[in-house]
C-alpha positions in Angstrom: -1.5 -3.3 2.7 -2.1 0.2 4.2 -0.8 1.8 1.6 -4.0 0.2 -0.4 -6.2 1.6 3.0 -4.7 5.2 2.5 -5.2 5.1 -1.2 -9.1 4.2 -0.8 -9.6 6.9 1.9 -7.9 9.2 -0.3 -9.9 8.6 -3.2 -13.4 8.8 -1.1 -12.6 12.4 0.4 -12.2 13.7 -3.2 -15.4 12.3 -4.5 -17.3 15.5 -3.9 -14.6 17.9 -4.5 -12.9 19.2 -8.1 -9.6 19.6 -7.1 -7.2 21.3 -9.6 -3.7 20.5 -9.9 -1.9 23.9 -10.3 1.7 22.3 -10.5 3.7 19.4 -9.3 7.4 18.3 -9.6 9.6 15.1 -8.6 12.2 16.3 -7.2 15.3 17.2 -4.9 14.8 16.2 -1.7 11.4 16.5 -2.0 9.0 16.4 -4.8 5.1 17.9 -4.2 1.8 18.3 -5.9 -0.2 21.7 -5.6 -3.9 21.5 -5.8 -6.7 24.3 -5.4 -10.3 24.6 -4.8 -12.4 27.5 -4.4 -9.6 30.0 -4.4 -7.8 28.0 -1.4 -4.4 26.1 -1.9 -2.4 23.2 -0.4 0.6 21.9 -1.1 1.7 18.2 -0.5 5.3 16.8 -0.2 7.0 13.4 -0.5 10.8 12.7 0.2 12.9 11.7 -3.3 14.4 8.6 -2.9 17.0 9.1 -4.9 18.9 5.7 -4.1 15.6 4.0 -5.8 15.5 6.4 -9.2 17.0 4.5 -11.9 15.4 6.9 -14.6 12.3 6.8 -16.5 11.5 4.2 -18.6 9.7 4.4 -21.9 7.6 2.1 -21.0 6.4 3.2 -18.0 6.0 7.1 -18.8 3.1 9.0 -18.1 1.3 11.9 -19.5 0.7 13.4 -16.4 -1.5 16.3 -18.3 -4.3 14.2 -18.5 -3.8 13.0 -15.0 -6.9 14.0 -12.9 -6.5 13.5 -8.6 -7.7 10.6 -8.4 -5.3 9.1 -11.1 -2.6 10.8 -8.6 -3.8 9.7 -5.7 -4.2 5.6 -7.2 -0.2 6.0 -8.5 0.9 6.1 -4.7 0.9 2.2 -5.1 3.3 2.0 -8.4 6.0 0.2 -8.5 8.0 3.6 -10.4 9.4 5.4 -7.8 8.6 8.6 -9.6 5.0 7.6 -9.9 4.9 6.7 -6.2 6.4 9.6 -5.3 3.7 11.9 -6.5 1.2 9.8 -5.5 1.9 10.1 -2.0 2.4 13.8 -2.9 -1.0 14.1 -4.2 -2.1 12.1 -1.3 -0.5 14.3 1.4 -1.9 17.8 -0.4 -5.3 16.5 -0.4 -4.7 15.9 3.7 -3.4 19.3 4.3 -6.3 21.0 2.6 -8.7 19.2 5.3 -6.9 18.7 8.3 -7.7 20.2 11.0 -5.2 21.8 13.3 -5.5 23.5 16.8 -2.8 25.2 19.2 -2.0 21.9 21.2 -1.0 20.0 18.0 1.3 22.8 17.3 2.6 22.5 20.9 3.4 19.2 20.9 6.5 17.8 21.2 8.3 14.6 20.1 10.9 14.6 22.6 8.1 15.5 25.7 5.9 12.4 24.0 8.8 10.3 24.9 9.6 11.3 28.0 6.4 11.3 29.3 5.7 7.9 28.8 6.8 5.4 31.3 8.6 2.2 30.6 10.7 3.7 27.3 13.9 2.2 27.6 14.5 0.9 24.0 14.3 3.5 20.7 14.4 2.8 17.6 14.1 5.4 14.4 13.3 4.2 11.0 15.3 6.3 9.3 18.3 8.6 10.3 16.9 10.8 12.6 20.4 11.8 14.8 19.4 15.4 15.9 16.4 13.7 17.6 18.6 11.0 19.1 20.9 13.6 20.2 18.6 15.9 21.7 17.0 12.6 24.0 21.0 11.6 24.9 20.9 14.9 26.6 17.2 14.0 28.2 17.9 10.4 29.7 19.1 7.3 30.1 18.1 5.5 26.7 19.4 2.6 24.0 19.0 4.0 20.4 18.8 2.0 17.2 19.1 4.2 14.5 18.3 2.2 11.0 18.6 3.6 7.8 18.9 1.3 4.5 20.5 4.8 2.4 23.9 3.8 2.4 24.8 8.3 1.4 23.5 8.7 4.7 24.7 5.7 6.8 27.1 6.7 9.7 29.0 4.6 12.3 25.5 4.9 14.7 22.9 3.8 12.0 22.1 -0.4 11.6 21.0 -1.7 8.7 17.6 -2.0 8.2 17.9 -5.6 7.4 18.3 -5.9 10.9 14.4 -4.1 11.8 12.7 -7.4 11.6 14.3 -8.9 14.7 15.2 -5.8 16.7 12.0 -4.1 16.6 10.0 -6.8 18.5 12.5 -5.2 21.5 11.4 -1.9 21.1 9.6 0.1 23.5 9.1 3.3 21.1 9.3 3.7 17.6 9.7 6.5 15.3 9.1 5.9 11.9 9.8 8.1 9.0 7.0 9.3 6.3 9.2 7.6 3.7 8.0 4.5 4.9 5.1 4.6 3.2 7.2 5.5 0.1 9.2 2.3 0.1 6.1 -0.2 1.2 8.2 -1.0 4.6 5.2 0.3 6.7 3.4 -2.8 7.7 6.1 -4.6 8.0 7.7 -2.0 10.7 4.7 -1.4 12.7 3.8 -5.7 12.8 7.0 -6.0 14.3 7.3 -3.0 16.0 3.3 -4.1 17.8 5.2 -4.7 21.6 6.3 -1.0 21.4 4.2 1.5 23.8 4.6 4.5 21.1 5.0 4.1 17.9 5.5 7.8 15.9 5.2 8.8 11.7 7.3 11.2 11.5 8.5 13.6 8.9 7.0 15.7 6.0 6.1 12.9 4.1 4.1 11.9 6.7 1.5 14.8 6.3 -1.5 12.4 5.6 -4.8 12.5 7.6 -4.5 10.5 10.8 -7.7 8.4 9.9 -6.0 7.2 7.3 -3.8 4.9 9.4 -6.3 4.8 12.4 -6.3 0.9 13.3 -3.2 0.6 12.6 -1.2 1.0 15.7 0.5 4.4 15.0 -0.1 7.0 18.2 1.0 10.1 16.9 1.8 11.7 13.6 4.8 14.4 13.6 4.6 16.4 10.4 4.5 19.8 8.6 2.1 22.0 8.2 2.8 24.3 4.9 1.4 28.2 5.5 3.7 29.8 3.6 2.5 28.0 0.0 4.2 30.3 -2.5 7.7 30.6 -0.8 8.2 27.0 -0.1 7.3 26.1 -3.2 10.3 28.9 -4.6 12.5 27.1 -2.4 11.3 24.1 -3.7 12.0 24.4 -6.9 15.3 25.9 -6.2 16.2 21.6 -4.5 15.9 23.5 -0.8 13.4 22.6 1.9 14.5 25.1 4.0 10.8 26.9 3.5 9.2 23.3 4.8 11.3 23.5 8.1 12.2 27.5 8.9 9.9 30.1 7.8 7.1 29.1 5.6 6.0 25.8 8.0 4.6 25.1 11.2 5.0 21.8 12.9 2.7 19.9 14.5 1.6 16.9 16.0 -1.1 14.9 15.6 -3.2 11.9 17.8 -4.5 8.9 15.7 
C-alpha cells in the first residue's frame, strides 16, 4: 500500500529531529497538526471527511497527550477516520517543514500542465473539482469525468466513483484529490488510471513530499504552501479555509 510507503518515509525523516506538537484539531473542512523545531513552524492539513465520521468510539479513543510524531505519523493508516485524519495531518506538516520550494513551482499551473501535453483528450478528476473543469471547457475541446462518491456534493456532472475502476483505464489525464490518500482509494486509482499520460495529486491534503510517492506514477503534485501560520490557523479554527486558499497560502506545484 502507499499509504504504508508514505508512512515509513515519514517516520525516517523524523528520526533525527524532535519535533514538538504545538496544537492540532479534527475538524471542519479541514483538520491540521502544528509542529515546531528550533523556533521554526509548519502547519499540516487533511480534508474532514465528514460523510465517514460516525463519532468516536470508546474503544478506539486516544490520548493524544502522550502522542509523540511518530505515533501521529503511524495513525495515518487507522481504520478511525479521526485518527487517519491527523495522521496524514502530521504527515503533511512534517513535509511542509522540509520541502523545498523555488519560483517555478509557484508558477506552475494545472490548467498550462494540461494543455501542454499532447494527446489529452479524456479527463477524469477524483473528486469534484468543477471550477477546474470549467476553466479547461473554456481552454479546449475535452470529455470530463468528474467522480465524486460524497453524495452532499454530487451534482448532475459528477459519476459515481463506483464507476472509476472501468473508466479510468480510458483516461488520458488524471487529477486526483489529496483525500485520496485519506480514504485508501490511491492505488487503486492510479493502477487503473497507469494508460493515462498525466496523472495529478491535487489539493491541500496533498501537501506531502513528492519522494514520498516517487515510483508510483504521479507527475505532478498541486498543493498549498502555508506562509501565513498564525492566521490560517485563526481561520481554522473558526471551520474557514479561506487563510489556506486567499491570503495566508501560496500554491504551488511540484514534479515527482
Amino acid at each position: 500500500m502507499i499509504i504504508d510507503h508514505i508512512i515509513k518515509k515519514a517516520k525516517d525523516i523524523t528520526n533525527n529531529y524532535k519535533f514538538k506538537i504545538l496544537d492540532f484539531s479534527f475538524a471542519l473542512p479541514y483538520s491540521y497538526v502544528l509542529i515546531e523545531k528550533d523556533g521554526k513552524k509548519s502547519l499540516g492539513v487533511a480534508m474532514t471527511l465528514l460523510e465517514e465520521y460516525k463519532g468516536h468510539s470508546e474503544k478506539r479513543k486516544v490520548d493524544f497527550g502522550e502522542k509523540t510524531i511518530e505515533d501521529f505519523i503511524t495513525m495515518a493508516n487507522d481504520l478511525d477516520v479521526i485518527n487517519r485524519t491527523l495522521g496524514l495531518a502530521a504527515i503533511n506538516a512534517v513535509s511542509q517543514y522540509f520541502i523545498k520550494l523555488n519560483e517555478d513551482d509557484y508558477k506552475r499551473d494545472v490548467i498550462n500542465l494540461i494543455l501542454n501535453k499532447k494527446g489529452i483528450k479524456k479527463i477524469a478528476f477524483i473528486g469534484n473539482m468543477m471550477p477546474l473543469v470549467k476553466m479547461l471547457k473554456e481552454k479546449g475541446d475535452f470529455e470530463f469525468y468528474v467522480f465524486e462518491r460524497n453524495p452532499k456534493i454530487s451534482t448532475p456532472e459528477t459519476i459515481s466513483d463506483a464507476f472509476e475502476y472501468t473508466l479510468l483505464p480510458k483516461m488520458d489525464a488524471v487529477l486526483i484529490s489529496g483525500t485520496s490518500i485519506l480514504n485508501n482509494s490511491l492505488d487503486m486509482i492510479l493502477d487503473r488510471a497507469k494508460n493515462a499520460k498525466l496523472k495529478i495529486l491535487v489539493g491541500p491534503s496533498a501537501q506531502i513530499l513528492p519522494e514520498f510517492v516517487k515510483g508510483y506514477g504521479i507527475d505532478y503534485i498541486a498543493s498549498t504552501h502555508i506562509l501565513g501560520i498564525d492566521k490560517a490557523l485563526y481561520n481554522l479554527k473558526l471551520g474557514s479555509s479561506f487563510g489556506l486558499f486567499k491570503k495566508y497560502s501560496k500554491k504551488y506545484i511540484v514534479k515527482v
